[in-house]
N, C-alpha and C positions, 0 to 999 in steps of 0.2 A: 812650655810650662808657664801658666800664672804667676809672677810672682805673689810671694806668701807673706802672710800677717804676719807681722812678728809677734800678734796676741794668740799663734797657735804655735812658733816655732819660735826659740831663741837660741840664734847661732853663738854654739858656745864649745867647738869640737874645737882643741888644742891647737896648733900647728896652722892654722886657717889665718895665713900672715898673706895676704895677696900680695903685696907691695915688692916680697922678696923673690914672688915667683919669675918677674921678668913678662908676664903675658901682658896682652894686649888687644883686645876685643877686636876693636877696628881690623888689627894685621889677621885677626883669625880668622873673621868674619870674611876678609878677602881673599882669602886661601880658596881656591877652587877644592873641590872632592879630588880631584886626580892630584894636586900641590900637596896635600892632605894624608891622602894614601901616601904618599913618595915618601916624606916625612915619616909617617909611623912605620913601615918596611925598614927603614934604616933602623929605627928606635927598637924596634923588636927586632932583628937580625940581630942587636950589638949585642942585646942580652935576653939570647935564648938560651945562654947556659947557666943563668940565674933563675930563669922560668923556669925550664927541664934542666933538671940537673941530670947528669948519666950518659948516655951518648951521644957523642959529639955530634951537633945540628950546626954544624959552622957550614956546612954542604946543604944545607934546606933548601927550597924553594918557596918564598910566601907573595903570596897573592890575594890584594883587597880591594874592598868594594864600598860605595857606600850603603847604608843600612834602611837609611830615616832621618829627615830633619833636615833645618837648612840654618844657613847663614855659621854661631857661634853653638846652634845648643845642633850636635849630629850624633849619627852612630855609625861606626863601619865593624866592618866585618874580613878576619886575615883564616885563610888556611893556610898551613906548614906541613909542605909533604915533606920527604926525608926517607931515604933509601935505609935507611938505619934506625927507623924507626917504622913498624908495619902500620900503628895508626896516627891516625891524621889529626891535628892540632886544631883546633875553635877557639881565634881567639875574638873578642868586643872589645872597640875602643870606643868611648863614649865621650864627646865633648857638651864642654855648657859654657854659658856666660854666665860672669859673676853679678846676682843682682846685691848693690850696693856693699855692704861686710858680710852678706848672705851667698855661701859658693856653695852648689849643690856637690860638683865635683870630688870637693872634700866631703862634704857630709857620705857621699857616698861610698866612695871610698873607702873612710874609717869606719863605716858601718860595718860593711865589708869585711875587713882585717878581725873587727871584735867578734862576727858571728861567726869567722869560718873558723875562727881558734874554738869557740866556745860552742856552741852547738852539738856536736860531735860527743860531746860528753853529757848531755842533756836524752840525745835520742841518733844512735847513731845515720839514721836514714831519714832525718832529717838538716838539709844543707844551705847554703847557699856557691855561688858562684868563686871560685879560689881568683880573689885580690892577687893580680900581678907586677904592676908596676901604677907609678902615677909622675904625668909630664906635666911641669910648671906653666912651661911656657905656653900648651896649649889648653891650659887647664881644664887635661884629660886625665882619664885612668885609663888601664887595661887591665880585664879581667878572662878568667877562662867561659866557655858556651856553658852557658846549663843542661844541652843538651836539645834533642829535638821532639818531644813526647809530650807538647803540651795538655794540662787537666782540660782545657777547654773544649779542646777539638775530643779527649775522651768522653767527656760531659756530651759532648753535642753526640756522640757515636753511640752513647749506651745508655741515655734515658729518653730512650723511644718509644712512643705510647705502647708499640704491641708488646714491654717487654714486661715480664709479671715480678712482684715483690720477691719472689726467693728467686729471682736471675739479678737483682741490683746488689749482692753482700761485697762484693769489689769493688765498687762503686761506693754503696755507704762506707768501706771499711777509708779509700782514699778520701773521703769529704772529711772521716773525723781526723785523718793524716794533716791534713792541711788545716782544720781548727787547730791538732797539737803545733802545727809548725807556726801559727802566728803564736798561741799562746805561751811557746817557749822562747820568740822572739820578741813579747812584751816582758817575761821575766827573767830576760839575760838581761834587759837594757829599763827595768822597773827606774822610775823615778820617786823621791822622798816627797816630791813637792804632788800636791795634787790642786785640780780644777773648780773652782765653784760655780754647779752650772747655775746660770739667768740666760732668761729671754732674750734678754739684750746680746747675750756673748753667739749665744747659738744662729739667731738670725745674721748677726755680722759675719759669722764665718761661713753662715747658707748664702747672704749675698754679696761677698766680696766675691762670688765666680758668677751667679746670677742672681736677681732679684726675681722671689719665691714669688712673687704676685704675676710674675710674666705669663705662667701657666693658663692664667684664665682668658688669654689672646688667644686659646685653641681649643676645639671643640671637645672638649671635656664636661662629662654629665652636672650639672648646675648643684645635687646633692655633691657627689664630691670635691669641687671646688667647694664648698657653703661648708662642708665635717674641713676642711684643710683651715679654713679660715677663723673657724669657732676654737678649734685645736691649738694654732698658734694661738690664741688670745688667753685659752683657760693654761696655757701652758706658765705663765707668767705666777700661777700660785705656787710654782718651785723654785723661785727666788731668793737663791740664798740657801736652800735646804738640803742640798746632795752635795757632797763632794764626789767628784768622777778620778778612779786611779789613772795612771798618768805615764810613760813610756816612751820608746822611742817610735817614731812614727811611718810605716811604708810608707804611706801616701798612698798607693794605688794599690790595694794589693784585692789581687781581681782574677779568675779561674785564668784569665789570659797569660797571666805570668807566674805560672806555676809548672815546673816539669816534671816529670817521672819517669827520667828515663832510669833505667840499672834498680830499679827497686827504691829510688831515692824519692827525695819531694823537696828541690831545689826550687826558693821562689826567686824569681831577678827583680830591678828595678824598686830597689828600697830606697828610699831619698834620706830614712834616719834623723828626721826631726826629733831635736829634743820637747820634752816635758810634753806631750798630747796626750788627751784621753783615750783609752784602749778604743772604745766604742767606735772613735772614727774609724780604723780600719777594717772593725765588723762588720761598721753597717754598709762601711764598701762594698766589702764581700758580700752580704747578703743582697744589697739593693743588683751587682752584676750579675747574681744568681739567678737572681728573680725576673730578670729583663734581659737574658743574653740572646745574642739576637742569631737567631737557627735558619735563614734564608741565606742564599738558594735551597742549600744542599741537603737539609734536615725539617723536612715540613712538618714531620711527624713527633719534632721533640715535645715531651709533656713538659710544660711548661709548669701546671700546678703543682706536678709533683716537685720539681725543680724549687719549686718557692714553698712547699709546705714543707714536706717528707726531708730532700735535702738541707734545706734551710734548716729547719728543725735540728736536724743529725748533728750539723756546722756547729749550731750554737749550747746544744746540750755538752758537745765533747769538748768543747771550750769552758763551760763553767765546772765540769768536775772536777771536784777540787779545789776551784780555784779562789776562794775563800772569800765570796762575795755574796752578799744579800740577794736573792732569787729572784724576788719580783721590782728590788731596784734593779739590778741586773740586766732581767727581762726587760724593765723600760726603756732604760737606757740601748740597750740595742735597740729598738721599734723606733728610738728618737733617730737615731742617727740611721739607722736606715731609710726613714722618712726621706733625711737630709738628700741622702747618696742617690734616693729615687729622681726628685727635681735636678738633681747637680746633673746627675746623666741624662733625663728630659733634655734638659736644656742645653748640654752640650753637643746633644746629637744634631739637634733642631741648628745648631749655630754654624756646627763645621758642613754641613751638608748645605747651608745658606751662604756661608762663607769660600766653599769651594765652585759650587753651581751655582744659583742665583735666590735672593730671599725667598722669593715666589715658590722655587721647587722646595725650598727649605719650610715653608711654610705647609705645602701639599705631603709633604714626605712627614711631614709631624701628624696633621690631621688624618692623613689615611694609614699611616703606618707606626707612628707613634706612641698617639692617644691609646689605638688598640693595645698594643703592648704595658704600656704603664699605668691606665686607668684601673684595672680589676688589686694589682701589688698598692698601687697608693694606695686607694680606699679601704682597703684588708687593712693596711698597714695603722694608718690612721686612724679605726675601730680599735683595732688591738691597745694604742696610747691611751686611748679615749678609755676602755675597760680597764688598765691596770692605772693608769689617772684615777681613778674612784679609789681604788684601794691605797694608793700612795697616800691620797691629802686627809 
């Protein structure tokens, strides 16, 4: 994880007393995966019967692994079989490092605890992951699986070019599922304070992950570089003039972590930043929409549809209702999906340069890349550029 601006997040969840925790970066960071596992077997052994309340699990067997990640920021992963219980237990322990008064841990955590209480009374099938415990010392949490039924791998399964409009009504009905499920997780955790967007705030928080100019290092058509460039510049006559409403923030919230299993729409991996604009996590969602990436296994996913049709669906089922001006509304999403299009441009191009070599990372952008995200920007960019006219 990048650490975060505090001009988009200010840590201000209660109880976020580091000092009392006893942890220690350094000693975590040294902990081998198997020191790691040893440790949380015990911690979860002592109290499974605060987890699972009802039959006695003092006879369990639990077994872990690690998940993802290294050093201080990991994830593992424990089953608990149990003679006395027919199903089997999932549980995620998720470690981080504390960046300065900023701990993801806790933010996540008490995110956690507010939504699994509140939610539920909003829309019963819509969840998140049951908050089970939280370790000081490694400052970890643990929470239950969401399950194993992610929207992505359905996304990638059922919009297949040969499949025709009246075989997709399950599909649009889950996409407007998952616009209710962020919209009733901006208005369980609505903020008083809102955002005034400028030019200045929006590029700071496009480039403190990448600098937006980096895109024209790649073969990208010289019209849309030249629409990206004119766009941020005429963007500057909103200065001062929008307030953007304001909420707690996924961070990531992306078809990849969304589940459905049992009828439900559990999304995981909410980080719960205070006071952010809704729109960042739209235009998350929309810019992973628009760009998921369907190789090996799905050569055939419609892509267009994917970025018009679903897109569309996402963001209509998101504004009913929801008492916002339509065509500020509509901007405001096209801006930050703009945003989310270069952020993941650019983070593909780094981790595939960062893991194999520049070169391939450079090759893997140009032949693989640019295709995918050239046609969503330049759409995307039009679109600002058209409802720009009507705003100023």
């Amino acid at each position: 994880m990048n650490e975060l601006s505090t001009d988009v997040i200010t840590p201000s969840i209660k109880g976020n007393n580091v000092a009392a925790t006893g942890y220690d970066e350094n000693t975590v960071r040294s902990l081998s995966n198997a020191d790691v596992v040893r440790r949380l077997v015990g911690k979860i052994k002592n109290n499974l019967h605060l987890y699972y309340p009802g039959p006695d699990l003092s006879s369990a067997k639990i077994t872990g692994q690690a998940w993802g990640g290294e050093g201080s920021a990991r994830t593992f992963r424990f089953k608990i079989h149990s003679s006395v219980s027919p199903k089997e237990q999932v549980v995620f322990v998720k470690l981080y490092p504390i960046y300065g008064h900023f701990n993801p841990s806790r933010y996540e955590y008490e995110t956690l605890q507010l939504l699994h209480e509140r939610m539920p009374f909003h829309q019963k099938n819509l969840q998140v992951s049951r908050p089970l415990d939280f370790y000081p010392e490694l400052n970890a949490y643990a929470m239950e699986s969401a399950g194993t039924k992610s929207f992505k791998q359905y996304l990638l399964k059922n919009n297949g070019m040969l499949r025709n409009h009246a075989s997709l009504s399950e599909l649009l009905s889950l996409v407007s599922g998952c616009a209710a499920w962020l919209k009733t997780f901006h208005e369980i955790t609505r903020s008083e304070k809102t955002k005034t967007f400028t030019l200045k705030s929006y590029l700071d928080s496009l480039n403190q992950d990448y600098d937006y100019r980096s895109i024209s290092s790649f073969r990208f058509k010289p019209e849309t570089l030249s629409a990206i460039d004119v766009l941020i510049k005429e963007l500057a006559s909103l200065d001062n003039q929008c307030e953007l409403p304001c909420a707690k923030w996924h961070w990531d919230f992306t078809p990849g972590h969304i589940y459905l299993d049992d009828g439900r729409i559990t999304v995981i991996d909410i980080l719960g930043g205070d006071d952010t604009p809704i729109f960042e996590d739209i235009g998350r969602f929309l810019a992973a929409m628009s760009t998921v990436n369907n190789l090996p296994f799905y050569p055939l996913f419609d892509r267009q549809r994917a970025e018009t049709m679903l897109c569309d669906q996402f963001v209509e089922s998101y504004a009913t209702d929801a008492g916002y001006g339509k065509e500020q509304f509509m901007f405001f999403t096209n801006i930050y999906k703009l945003k989310y299009l270069i952020i993941s441009f650019c983070g593909q191009h780094s981790r595939v340069s960062d893991k194999a070599h520049p070169l391939v990372g450079n090759a893997f952008a140009n032949l693989r890349l640019v295709r995918l995200f050239e046609g969503p920007l330049l759409r995307t960019v039009n679109e600002i550029s058209r409802r720009l006219k009507k705003l100023s």
